[in-house]
VOGU-3710 file (C-alpha; in Angstrom, 3 decimals, decimal comma):
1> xxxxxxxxxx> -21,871/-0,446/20,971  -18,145/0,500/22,439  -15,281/-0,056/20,149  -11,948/-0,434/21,185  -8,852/-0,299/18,716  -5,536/-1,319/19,995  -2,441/0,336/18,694  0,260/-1,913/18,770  3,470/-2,352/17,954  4,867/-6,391/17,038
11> xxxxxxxxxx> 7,442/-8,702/14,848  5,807/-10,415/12,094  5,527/-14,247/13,287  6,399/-13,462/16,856  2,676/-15,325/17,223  3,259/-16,077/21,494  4,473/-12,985/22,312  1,900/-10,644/20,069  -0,874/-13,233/21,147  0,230/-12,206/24,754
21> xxxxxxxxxx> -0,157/-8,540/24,374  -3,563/-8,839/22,395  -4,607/-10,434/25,653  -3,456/-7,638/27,773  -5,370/-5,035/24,894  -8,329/-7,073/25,703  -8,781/-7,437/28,954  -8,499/-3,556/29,289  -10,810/-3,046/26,728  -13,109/-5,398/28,479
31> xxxxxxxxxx> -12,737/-3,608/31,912  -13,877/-0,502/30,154  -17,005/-2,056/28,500  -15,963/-2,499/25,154  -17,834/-4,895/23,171  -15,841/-5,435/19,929  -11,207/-4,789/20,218  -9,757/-4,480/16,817  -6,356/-5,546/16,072  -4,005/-3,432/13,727
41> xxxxxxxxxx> -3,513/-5,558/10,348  -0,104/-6,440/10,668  -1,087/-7,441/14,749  0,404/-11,550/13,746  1,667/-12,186/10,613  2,676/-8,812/8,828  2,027/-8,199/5,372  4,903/-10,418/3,734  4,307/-13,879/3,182  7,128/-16,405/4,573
51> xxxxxxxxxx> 8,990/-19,307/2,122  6,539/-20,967/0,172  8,577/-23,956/1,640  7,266/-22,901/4,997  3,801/-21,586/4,447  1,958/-24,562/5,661  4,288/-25,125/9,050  3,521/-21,299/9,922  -0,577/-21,755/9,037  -0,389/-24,584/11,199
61> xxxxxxxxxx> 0,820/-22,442/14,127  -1,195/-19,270/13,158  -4,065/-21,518/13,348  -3,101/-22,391/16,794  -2,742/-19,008/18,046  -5,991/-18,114/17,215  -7,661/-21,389/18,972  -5,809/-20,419/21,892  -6,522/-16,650/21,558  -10,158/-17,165/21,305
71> xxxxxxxxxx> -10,308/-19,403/24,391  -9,669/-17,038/26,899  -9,696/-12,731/25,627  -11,847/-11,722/27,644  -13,416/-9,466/24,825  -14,518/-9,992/21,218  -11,895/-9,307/18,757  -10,845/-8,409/15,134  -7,725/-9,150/13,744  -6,485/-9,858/10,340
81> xxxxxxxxxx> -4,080/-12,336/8,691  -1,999/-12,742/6,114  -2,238/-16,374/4,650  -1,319/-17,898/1,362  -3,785/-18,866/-0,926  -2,258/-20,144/-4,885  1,202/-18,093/-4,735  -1,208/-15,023/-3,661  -1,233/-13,339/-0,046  -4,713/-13,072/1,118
91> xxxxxxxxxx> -6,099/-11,011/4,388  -8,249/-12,638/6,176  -10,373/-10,801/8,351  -11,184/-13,172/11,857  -12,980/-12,797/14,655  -12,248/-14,266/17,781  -15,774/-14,746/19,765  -16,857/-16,889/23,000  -13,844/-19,639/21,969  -14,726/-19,698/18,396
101> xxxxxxxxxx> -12,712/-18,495/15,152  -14,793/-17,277/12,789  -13,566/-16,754/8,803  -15,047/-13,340/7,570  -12,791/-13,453/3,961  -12,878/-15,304/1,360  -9,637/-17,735/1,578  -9,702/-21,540/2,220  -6,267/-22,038/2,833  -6,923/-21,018/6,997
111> xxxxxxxxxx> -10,687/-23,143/6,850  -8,991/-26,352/5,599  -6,969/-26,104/8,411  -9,421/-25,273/10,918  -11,470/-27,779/9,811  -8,765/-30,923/10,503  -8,216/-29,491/13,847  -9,725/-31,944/16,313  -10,967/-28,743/18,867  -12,231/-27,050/15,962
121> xxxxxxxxxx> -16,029/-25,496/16,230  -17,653/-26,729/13,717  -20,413/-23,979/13,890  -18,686/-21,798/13,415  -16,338/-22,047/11,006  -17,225/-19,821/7,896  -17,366/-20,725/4,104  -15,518/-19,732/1,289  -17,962/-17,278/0,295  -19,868/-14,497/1,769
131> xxxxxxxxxx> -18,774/-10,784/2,463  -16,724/-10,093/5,295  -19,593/-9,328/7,760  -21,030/-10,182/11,244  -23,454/-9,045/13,750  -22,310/-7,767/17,452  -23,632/-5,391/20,094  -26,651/-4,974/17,625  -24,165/-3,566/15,257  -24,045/-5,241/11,606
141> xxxxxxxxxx> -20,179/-4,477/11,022  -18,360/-4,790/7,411  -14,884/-5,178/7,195  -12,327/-3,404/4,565  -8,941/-4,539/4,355  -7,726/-2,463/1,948  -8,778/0,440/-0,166  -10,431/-0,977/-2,935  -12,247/-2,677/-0,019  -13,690/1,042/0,687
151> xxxxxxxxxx> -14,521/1,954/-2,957  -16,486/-1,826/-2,758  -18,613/-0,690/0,453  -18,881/3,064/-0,793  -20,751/1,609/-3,859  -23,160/-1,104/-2,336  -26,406/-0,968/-0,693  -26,338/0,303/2,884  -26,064/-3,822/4,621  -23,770/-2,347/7,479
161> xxxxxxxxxx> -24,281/0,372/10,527  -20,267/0,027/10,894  -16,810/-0,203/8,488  -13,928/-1,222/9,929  -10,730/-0,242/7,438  -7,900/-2,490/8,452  -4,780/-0,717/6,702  -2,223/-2,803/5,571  -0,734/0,001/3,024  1,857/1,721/5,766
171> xxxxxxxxxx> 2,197/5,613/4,923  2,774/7,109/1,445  4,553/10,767/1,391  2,072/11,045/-1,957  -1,341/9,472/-0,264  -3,001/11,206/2,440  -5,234/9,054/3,065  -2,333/6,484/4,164  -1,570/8,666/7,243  -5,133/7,670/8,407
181> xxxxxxxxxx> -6,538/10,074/11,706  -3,189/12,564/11,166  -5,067/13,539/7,799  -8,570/12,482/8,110  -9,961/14,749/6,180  -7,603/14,982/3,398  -7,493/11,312/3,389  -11,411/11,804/1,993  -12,422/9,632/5,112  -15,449/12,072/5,924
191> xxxxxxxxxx> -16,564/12,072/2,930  -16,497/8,390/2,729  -18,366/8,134/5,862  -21,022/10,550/5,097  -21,669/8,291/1,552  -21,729/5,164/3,450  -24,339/6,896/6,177  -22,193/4,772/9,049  -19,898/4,441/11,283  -16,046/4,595/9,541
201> xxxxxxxxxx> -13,353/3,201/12,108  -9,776/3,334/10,394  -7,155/0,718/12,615  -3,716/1,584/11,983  -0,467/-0,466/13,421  2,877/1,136/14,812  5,997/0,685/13,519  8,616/-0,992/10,355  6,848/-4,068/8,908  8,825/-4,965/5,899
211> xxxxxxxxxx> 10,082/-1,630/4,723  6,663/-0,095/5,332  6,058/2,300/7,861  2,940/2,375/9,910  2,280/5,285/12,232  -1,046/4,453/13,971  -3,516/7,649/14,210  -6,451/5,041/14,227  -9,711/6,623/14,252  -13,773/6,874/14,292
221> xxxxxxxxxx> -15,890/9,044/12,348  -19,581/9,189/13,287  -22,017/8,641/9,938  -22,215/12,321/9,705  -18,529/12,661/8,917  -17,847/14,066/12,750  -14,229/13,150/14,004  -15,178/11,405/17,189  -12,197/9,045/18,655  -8,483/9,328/17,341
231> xxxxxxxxxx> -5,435/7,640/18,580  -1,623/9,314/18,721  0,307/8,922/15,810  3,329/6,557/16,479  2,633/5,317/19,695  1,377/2,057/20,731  -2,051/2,504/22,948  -6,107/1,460/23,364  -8,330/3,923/21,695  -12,146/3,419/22,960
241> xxxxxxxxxx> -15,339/4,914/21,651  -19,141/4,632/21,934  -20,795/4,451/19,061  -23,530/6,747/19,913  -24,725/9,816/17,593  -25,902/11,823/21,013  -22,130/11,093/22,380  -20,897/14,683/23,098  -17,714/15,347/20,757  -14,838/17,488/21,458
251> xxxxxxxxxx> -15,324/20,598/18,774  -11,680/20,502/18,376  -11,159/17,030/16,825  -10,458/17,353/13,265  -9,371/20,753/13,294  -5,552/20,348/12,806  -3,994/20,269/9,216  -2,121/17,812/8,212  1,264/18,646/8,087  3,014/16,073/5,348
261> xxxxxxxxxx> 6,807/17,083/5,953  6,392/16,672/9,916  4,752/13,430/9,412  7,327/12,001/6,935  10,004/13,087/9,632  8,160/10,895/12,369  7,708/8,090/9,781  11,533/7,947/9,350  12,228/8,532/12,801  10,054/5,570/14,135
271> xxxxxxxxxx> 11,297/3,486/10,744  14,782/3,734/11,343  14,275/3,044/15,072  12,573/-0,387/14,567  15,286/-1,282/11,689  17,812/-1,399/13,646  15,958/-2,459/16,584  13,757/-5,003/14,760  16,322/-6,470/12,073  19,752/-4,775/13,717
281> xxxxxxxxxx> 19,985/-6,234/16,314  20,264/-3,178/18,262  23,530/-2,621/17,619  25,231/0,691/17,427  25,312/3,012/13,774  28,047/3,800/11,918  27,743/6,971/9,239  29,616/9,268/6,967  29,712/13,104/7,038  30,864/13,681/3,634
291> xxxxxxxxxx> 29,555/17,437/3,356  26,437/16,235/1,311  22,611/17,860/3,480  21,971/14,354/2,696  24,482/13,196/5,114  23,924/16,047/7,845  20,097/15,121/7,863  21,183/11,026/8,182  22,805/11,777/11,423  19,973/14,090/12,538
301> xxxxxxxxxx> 17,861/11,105/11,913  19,847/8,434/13,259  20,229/10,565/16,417  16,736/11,579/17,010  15,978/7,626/16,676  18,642/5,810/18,519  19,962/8,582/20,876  23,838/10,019/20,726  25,612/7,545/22,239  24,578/4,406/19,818
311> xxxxxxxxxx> 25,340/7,168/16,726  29,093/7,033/15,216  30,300/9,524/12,578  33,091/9,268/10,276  34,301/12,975/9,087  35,103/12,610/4,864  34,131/15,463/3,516  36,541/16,624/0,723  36,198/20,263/0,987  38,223/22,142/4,180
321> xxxxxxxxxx> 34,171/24,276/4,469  32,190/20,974/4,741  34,663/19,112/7,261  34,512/21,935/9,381  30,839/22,420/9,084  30,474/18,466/9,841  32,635/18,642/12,806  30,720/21,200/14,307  27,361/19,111/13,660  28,357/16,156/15,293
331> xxxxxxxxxx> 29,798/18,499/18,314  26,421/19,526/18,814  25,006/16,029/18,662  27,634/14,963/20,677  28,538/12,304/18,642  31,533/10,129/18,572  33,329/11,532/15,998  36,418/10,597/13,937  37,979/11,929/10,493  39,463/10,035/8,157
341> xxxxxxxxxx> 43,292/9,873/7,871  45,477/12,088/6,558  47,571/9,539/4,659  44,591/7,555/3,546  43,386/11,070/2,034  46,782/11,576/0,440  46,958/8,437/-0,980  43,738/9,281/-2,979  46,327/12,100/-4,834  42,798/14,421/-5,607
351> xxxxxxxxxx> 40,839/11,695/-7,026  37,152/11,931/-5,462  36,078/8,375/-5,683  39,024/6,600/-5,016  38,549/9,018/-1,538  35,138/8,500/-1,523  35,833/4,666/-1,554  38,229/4,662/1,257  35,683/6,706/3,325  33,589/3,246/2,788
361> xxxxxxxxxx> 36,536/0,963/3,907  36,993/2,781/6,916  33,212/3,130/7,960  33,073/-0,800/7,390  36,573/-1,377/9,254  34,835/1,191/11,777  31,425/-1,004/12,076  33,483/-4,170/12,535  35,156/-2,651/16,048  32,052/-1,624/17,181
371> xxxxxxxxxx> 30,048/-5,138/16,009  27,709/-2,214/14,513  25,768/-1,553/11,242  26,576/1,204/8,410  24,177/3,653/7,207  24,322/4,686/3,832  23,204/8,930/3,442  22,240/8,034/-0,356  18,542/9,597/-1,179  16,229/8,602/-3,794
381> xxxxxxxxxx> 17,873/11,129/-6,063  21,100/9,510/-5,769  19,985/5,621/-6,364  17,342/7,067/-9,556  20,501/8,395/-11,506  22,970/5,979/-9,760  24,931/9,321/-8,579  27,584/7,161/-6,786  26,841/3,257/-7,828  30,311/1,999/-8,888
391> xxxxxxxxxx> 31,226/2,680/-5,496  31,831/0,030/-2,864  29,604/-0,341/0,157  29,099/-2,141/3,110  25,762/0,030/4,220  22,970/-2,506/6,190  20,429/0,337/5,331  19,825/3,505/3,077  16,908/5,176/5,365  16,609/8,250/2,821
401> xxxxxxxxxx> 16,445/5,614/-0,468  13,141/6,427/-0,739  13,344/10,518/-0,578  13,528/12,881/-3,019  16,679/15,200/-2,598  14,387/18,088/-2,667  12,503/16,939/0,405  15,719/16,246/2,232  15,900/19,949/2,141  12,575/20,490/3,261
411> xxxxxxxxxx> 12,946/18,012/6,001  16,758/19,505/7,421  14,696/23,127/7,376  11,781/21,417/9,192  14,343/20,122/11,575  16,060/23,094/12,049  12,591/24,561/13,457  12,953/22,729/16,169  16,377/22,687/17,034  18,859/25,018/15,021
421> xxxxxxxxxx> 21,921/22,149/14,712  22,632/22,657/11,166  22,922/26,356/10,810  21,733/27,102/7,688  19,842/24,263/5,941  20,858/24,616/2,205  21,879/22,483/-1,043  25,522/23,558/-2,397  27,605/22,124/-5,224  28,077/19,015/-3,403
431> xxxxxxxxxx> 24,333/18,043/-3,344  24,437/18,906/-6,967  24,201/15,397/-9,358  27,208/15,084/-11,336  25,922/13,692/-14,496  27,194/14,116/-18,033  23,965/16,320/-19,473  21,750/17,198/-16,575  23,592/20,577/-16,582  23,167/23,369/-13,739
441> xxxxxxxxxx> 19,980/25,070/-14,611  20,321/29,197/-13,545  22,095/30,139/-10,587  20,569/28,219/-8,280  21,304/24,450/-7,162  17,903/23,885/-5,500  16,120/24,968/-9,240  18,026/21,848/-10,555  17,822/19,432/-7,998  13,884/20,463/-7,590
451> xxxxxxxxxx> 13,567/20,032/-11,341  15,051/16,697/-11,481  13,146/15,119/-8,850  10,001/16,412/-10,493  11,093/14,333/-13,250  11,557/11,564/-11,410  8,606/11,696/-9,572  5,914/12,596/-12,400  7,165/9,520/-14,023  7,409/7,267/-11,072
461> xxxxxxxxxx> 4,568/8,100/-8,865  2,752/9,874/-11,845  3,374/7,479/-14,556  3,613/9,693/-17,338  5,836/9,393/-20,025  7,819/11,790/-21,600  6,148/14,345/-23,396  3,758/14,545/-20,537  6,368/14,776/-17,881  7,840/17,455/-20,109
471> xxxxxxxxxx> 4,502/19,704/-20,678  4,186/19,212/-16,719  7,066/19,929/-15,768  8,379/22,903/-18,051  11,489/21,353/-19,057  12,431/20,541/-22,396  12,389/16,585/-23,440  16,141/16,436/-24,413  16,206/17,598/-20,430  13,689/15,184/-19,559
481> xxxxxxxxxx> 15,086/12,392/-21,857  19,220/12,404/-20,301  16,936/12,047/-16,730  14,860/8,957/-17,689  17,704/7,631/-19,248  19,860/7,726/-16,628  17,006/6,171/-14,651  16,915/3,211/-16,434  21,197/3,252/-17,329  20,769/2,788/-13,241
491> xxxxxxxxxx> 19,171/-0,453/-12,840  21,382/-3,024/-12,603  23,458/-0,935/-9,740  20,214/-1,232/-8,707  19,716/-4,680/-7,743  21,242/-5,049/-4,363  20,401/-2,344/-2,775  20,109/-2,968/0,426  16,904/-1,996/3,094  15,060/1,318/2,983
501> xxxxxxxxxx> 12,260/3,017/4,796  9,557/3,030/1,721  7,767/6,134/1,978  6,307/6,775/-1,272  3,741/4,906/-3,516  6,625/3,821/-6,115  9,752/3,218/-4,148  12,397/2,201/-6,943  12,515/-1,234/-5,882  8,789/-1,464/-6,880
511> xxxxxxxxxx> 9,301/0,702/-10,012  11,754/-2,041/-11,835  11,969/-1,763/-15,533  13,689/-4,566/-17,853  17,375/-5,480/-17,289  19,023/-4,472/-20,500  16,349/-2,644/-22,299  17,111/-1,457/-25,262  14,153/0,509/-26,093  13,784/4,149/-25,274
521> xxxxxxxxxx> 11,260/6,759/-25,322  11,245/9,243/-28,693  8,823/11,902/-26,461  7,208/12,497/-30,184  3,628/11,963/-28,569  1,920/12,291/-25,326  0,372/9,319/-23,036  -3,084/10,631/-24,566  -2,018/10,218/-28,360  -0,142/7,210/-27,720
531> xxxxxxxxxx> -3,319/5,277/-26,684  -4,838/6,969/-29,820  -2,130/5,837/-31,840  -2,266/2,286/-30,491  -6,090/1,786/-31,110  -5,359/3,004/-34,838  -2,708/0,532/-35,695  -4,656/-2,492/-33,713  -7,543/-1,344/-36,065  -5,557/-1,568/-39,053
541> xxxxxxxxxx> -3,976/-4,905/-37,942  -7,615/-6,127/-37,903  -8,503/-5,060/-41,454  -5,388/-6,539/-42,716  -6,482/-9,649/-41,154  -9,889/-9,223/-43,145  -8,684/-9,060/-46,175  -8,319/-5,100/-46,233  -12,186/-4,710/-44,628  -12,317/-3,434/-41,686
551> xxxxxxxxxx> -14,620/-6,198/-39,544  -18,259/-5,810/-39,146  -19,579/-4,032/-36,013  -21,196/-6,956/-34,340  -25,549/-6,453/-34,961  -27,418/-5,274/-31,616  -30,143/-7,325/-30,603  -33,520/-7,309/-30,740  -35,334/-4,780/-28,456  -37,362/-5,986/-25,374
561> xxxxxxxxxx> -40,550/-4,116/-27,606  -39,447/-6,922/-31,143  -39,393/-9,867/-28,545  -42,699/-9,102/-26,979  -44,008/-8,345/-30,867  -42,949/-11,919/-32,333  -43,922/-14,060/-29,460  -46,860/-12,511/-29,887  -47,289/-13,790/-33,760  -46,080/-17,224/-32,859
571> xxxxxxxxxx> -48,749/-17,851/-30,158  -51,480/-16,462/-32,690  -49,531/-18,708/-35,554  -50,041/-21,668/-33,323  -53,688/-21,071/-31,976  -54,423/-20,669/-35,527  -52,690/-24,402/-36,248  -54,745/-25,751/-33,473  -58,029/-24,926/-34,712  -57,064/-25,857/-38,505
581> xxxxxxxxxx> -56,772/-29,351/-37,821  -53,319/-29,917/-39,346  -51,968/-30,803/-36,198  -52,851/-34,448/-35,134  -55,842/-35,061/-32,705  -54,202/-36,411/-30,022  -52,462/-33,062/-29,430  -54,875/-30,512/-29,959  -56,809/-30,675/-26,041  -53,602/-30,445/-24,503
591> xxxxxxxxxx> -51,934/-27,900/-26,544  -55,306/-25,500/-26,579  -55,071/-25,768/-22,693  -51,456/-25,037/-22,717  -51,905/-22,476/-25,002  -54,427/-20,317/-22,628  -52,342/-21,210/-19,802  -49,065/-19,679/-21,718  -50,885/-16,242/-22,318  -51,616/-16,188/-19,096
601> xxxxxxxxxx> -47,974/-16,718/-18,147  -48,845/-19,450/-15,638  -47,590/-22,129/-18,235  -43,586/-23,407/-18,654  -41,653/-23,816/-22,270  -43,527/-26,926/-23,736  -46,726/-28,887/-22,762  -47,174/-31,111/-19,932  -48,473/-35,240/-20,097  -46,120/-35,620/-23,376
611> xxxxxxxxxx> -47,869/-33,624/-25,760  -45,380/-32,399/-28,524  -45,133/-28,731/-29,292  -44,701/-29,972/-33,144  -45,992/-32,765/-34,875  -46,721/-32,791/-38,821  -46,696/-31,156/-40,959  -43,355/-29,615/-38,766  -40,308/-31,679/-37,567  -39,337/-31,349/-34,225
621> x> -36,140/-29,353/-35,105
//
């Protein structure tokens, strides 16, 4: 069998235009012999549902895409969809074969409609139920659409020569495995294909969907765990492979490392390039140096994505050091630069955020002349503690809200590998949060910045609580208590945030805890004793319940050996009967011949022609 896997790039709901390159994919993959082209996940629809209101009016045209696609590709293909099914987005895995749609998944919501289509093939179209599998090229070929999917398939009986893993997660700084080919092996993709003894095939899409970032790197893993087709990470292209053991392989495949902080870079490169592309407009960016490495790295970014001459930079820092070390970035860049006036700054009479809030009115005043969007520097860090959120803004987009502060410095070093524009990548007192108890802790503002973040993130991404973030950690839970506190004292600034590039497993807009709340952690116990703790006091809620006993373990049942035992007696007990003449005439031929038929076991629970099992001296109860 030859696979093909198209890498592609589309707008949710932009159903002609994606229909018309999955056309192109496929008659290329055809020309090369490819039996089978899989679509990325997120090819049509995305993985974001649309207005309930309009969920039937965009099935209606989904469904008519697909007719239409699978009258004329000129190759069999895979794609998924996103559909609604009782307030509850489903994938549905389809396949688009010799002008037939066929349902691989389990929802109804797209077979209903298929089924009142007047062109529908009736043959074809699939049940409710099934697994998502189908036969081609001599192939039997399971489908995975996410990654409990892969667990699911890892566990079963071997029913499939080929997996195809559909990703609809986009990439997760804290998952390998969500960077797909770029970290195959970390991912635990080899492994996975050696348990499943088959062909793995892991289809990644390119580019923003939502505030997810997808970054390709599709590839094909042989069933020995061999790396034998990948595609480029974050570029759109057809990736073909024969799915042949004797194949020769490239001994080089699968031999680089995956390098996390040069992948999240190209993640928020491509992310921020399709955000302003994809929900911008394309307009130009507005953004302001304030002195923060926060700031510097935003208009690294925004330049590397959308090229110097759509990049505008406002010069605020407060300190006479950081203006002149902002200037001289954007001269590099060659950005078009201007500094906030001198009266404005004045004006402000020393106060930080009163200057800090002018710098805002400006960059909006600024975006307005220019019919262009503002950028907002603030990190993860920054919205967690809510650093600067009685601040006005007019920002269209936060691309660092989902990065720690600590791997902003990681990612301005990694950046100055490349090209030396910052001079020396550092955190200073500026990038230190200014929070009533987080204190500086030593000499160093790196050791507290690093220590709050991993706070932050051993709660958010780890889900520990506070004695556990504190043994893991090392810092004391007063230190660890002011942090989580000012996490949740955050949340209503919270609210409107407006877009980021997600990059992590528990972006804060995921990671919501009650408005209000009240309640706060004492750190007296760990998550371990806690669940101890909690089974105790349900156990003595029980007993109360009982009258002060604690309730009776429930009895086990008979063993298989007791069953066999008394059966045994009660088919003795009734020959016996049979033979004593207590039961009535009538009843004794047929119940002997049942009886010999019933040790046998060729006989069913009660005699046949109307004979009753019990007649006097017993009642039928």
């Amino acid at each position: 069998m030859k696979l093909g896997i198209a890498q592609t790039n589309t707008r949710p709901g932009d159903l002609e235009r994606s229909a018309a390159r999955i056309r192109t994919y496929a008659r290329m993959a055809a020309k090369d012999g490819a039996d089978l082209l899989v679509l990325p996940s997120c090819a049509l629809t995305g993985y974001e549902l649309v207005r309930e209101a309009d969920q039937v009016g965009f099935l209606r045209d989904l469904v008519a895409t697909l007719a239409s696609l699978s009258a004329d590709v000129a190759c069999p293909c895979l794609v998924s969809v996103l559909v609604g099914v009782e307030d509850a987005g489903v994938q549905e895995p389809v396949l688009l074969k010799d002008g037939s749609v066929r349902l691989l998944g389990m929802s109804g919501s797209l077979a209903d409609l298929l089924a009142k289509r007047d062109d529908a093939p009736r043959d074809e179209l699939a049940t409710k139920e099934g697994p998502p599998l189908f036969d081609i090229a001599g192939e039997r070929v399971a489908v995975a659409t996410s990654p409990d999917d892969l667990d699911r398939l890892r566990g079963r009986e071997k029913d499939a020569t080929v997996v195809v893993y559909l990703d609809d997660q986009g990439f997760c700084v804290d998952d390998p495995a969500s960077a797909l080919g770029a970290a195959v092996v970390e991912g635990g993709f080899v492994q996975d294909a050696r348990d499943m003894a088959c062909w793995l095939c892991g289809v990644g899409g390119v580019g923003l969907y939502g505030e997810r970032v997808f970054g390709g790197s599709s590839f094909v893993l042989s069933p020995a765990g061999t790396l034998v087709a990948c595609g480029p990470a974050f570029e759109e292209g057809l990736v073909l492979c024969s799915l042949d053991e004797r194949a020769p392989v490239d001994p080089s495949r699968g031999n680089v490392l995956f390098d996390q902080t040069f992948h999240l870079w190209q993640v928020l490169t491509l992310g921020l390039h399709d955000m302003v592309g994809k929900y911008g407009g394309g307009r130009p960016v507005v953004l302001g140096l304030d002195g923060t490495l926060s700031a510097s790295l935003l208009a690294l970014l925004a330049t590397d994505a959308l090229g110097p001459t759509r990049v505008h930079v406002l010069v605020s820092a407060r300190r006479d050091e950081d203006a002149r070390r902002s200037r001289e970035l954007a001269g590099r860049l060659r950005l078009d630069v201007q500094e906030l006036d001198d009266a404005l700054v004045r004006a402000a009479q020393g106060d930080e955020a009163l200057q800090e809030g002018i710098a805002q009115a400006r960059l909006a005043a600024w975006a307005r002349e220019l019919d262009g969007l503002v950028l907002s520097s603030r990190d993860k860090t920054d919205l967690a503690l809510g650093l600067r959120s009685q601040l006005p803004t007019a920002a269209f987009a936060l691309p660092l809200g989902d990065v720690y502060r600590s791997d902003v410095l990681d990612l301005a070093r990694l950046r100055n590998t490349i090209s030396p524009v910052l001079g020396k990548a550092q955190l200073t007192r500026v990038d230190l949060p200014d929070l009533p108890g987080l204190t500086l802790l030593g000499p160093s503002v790196e050791e507290t910045v690093f220590a709050i973040d991993a706070i932050l993130l051993e709660h958010l991404e780890g889900r520990h609580g506070l004695r556990d973030v504190s043994a893991v950690t090392g810092r004391s839970p007063a230190y660890v208590s002011r942090v989580l506190e000012a996490l949740d004292e955050a949340e209503p600034w919270r609210v409107g945030t407006p877009l980021v590039i997600a990059t992590s497993s528990a972006p804060l807009a995921d990671s919501r805890t009650s408005l209000g709340l009240a309640w706060r952690p004492d750190g007296s116990l760990g998550d371990q004793a806690l669940r101890d703790d909690l089974a105790r006091l349900s156990k003595e809620a029980l007993m109360g319940a009982a009258g002060g006993d604690a309730p009776a373990p429930p009895e086990a049942g008979p063993s298989a050996a007791d069953v066999a035992g008394q059966l045994s007696e009660v088919m003795t007990l009734l020959g016996d009967l049979a033979n004593s003449g207590l039961l009535p005439r009538q009843n004794l031929e047929g119940l002997q011949e049942w009886l010999g038929a019933r040790r046998a076991g060729k006989a069913g629970d009660r005699p046949a022609g109307g004979v009753m099992l019990w007649g006097p001296p017993f009642s039928e109860n």
